[in-house]
N, C-alpha and C positions, 0 to 999 in steps of 0.2 A: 605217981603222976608228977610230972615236971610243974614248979610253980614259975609261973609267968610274972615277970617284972610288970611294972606300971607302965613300959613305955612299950614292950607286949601288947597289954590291953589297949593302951592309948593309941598303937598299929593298927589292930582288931578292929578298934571305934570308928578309926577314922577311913579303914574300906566297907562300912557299911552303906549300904545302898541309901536307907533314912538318913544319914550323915550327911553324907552328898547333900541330899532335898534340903536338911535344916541349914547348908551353909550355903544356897542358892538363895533361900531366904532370908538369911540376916544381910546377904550382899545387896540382894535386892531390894529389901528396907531399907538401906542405909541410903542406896542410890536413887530410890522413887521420893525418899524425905529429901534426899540434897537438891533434887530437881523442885521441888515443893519451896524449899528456903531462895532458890534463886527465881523464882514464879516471883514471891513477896516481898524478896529483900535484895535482889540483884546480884545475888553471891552462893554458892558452895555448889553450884553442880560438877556433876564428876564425868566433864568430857573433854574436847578438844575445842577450840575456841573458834574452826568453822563451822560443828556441829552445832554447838551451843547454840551459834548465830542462825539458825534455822530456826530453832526455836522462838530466840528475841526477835524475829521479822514477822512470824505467825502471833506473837502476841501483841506486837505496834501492829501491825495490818489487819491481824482476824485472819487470815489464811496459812492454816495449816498443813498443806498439801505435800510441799517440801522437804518439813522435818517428817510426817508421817510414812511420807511414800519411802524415803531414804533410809529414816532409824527402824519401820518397823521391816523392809525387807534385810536389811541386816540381818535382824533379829530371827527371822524363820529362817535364812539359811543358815546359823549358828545353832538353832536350836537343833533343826533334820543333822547341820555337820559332827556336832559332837561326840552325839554318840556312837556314830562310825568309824569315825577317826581316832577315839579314844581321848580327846580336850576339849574342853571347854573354853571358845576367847569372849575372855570379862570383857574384853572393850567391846565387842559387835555385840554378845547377846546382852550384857546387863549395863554398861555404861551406855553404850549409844541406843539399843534393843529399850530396855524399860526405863534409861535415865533423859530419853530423848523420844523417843518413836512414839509409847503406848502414851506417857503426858499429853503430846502433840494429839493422838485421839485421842482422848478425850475433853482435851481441850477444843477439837472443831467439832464434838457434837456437843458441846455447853455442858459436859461435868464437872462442873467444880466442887462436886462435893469430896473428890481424893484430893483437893489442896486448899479444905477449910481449916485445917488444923496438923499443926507436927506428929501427934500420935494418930490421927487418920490415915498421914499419907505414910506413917509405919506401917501400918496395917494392912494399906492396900498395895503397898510396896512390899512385905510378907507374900500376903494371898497370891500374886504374882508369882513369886519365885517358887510357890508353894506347886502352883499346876506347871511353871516351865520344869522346875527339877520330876516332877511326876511324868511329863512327856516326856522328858530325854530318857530317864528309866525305862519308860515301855518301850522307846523306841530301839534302845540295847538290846533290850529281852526278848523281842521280836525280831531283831537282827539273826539267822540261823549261825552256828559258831562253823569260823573259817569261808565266811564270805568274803568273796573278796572286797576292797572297798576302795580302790584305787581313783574309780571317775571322781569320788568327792571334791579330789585334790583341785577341780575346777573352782571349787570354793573356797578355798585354801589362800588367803593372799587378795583377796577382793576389795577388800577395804583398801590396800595397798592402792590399788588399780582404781578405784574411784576417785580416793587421795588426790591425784595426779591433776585434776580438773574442779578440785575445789579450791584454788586459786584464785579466783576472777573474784568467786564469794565473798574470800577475804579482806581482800581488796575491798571490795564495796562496804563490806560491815566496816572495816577498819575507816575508812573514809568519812560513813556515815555519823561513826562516834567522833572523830575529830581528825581537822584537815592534816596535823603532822602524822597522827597515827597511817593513815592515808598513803600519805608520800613516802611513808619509810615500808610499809606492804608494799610499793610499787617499787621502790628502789634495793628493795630484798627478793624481788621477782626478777628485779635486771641481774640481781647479782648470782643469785642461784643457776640462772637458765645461762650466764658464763660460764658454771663452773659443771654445768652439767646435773645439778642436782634435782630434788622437787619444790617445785615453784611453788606451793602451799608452804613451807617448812621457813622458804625466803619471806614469804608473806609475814607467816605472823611472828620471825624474831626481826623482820624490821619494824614492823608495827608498834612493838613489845620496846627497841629499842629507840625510837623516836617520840614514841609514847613520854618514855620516863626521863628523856631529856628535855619534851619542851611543854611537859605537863605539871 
């Protein structure tokens, strides 16, 4: 019998089906706690700084509607896309999906009991990753082998395509924090849409760059 090196076994390890589930889970703890530290402290979520801002507007106003309706449809079409397609995208299902969307609910129906404590919202940022890595598995294994899977490709690139229209967003968040922030998002939106590019991307490195000159 051939003996197997350690990075053999460490191969072996890492295409097991429980594998997968347990590194949905620590991704998912890490990203339901960093949404938890920016809930309390104003810092370490793990997204993009229009999405975030959905967030911060549902918690100065009370209306969640926004980040819930936006991060948590992310979220189910990443989770159904996956395992069709054979990937997993961190940013749609678990940075925006459970670092933005599931917060957002539970934040509009008053649970604050996943952002009473750092090792709660581990826990409940686990438990999460725990049933999403469990449906993507069933949803494989139910898949019949050599289906085709082509239509998915509709969902393929969506974030892309929403991307495109969260502009205005930024703008206005950038504004609302402060009047230069403000003017360098609107003056990174003239300059992008010259140059043909996305007017969110202009947004927020003018923002980011008027920010840190007259802050």
């Amino acid at each position: 019998m051939e003996k197997r090196t350690f990075w053999d076994k460490f191969d072996a390890f890492m295409m097991k089906d429980n594998t997968f589930i347990l590194l949905v889970m620590g991704a998912a703890a890490a990203i339901f706690a960093g949404t938890y530290m920016f809930i309390n402290l104003g810092t370490g979520a793990f997204n993009d700084l229009s999405i975030v801002a959905m967030l911060k507007d549902g918690m100065d106003g009370g209306d969640y509607a926004a980040a819930a309706g936006f991060a948590a449809g992310f979220l189910i079409a990443r989770v159904l896309e996956g395992p069709l397609v054979g990937l997993m995208d961190i940013g749609g299902t678990l940075q925006t999906g459970v670092g933005i969307g599931i917060p957002a609910l539970f934040l509009s129906m008053g649970w604050q009991f996943p952002f009473s404590s750092f090792p709660v919202a581990l826990l409940v940022g686990a438990v999460i990753g725990l049933v999403m890595g469990g449906v993507i598995m069933l949803i494989r294994k139910a898949v019949p082998e050599g289906v085709a899977v082509g239509g998915t490709s509709i969902m393929m690139g969506v974030g892309n395509a929403i991307g495109r229209y969260l502009a205005p967003l930024i703008v206005v968040a950038a504004t609302q924090y402060d009047v230069y922030a403000g003017i360098g998002a609107i003056l990174g939106c003239a300059i992008f849409y010259k140059w043909g590019k996305e007017l969110a991307g202009g947004a927020i490195l003018g923002a980011m760059l008027f920010g840190g000159i007259f802050l």
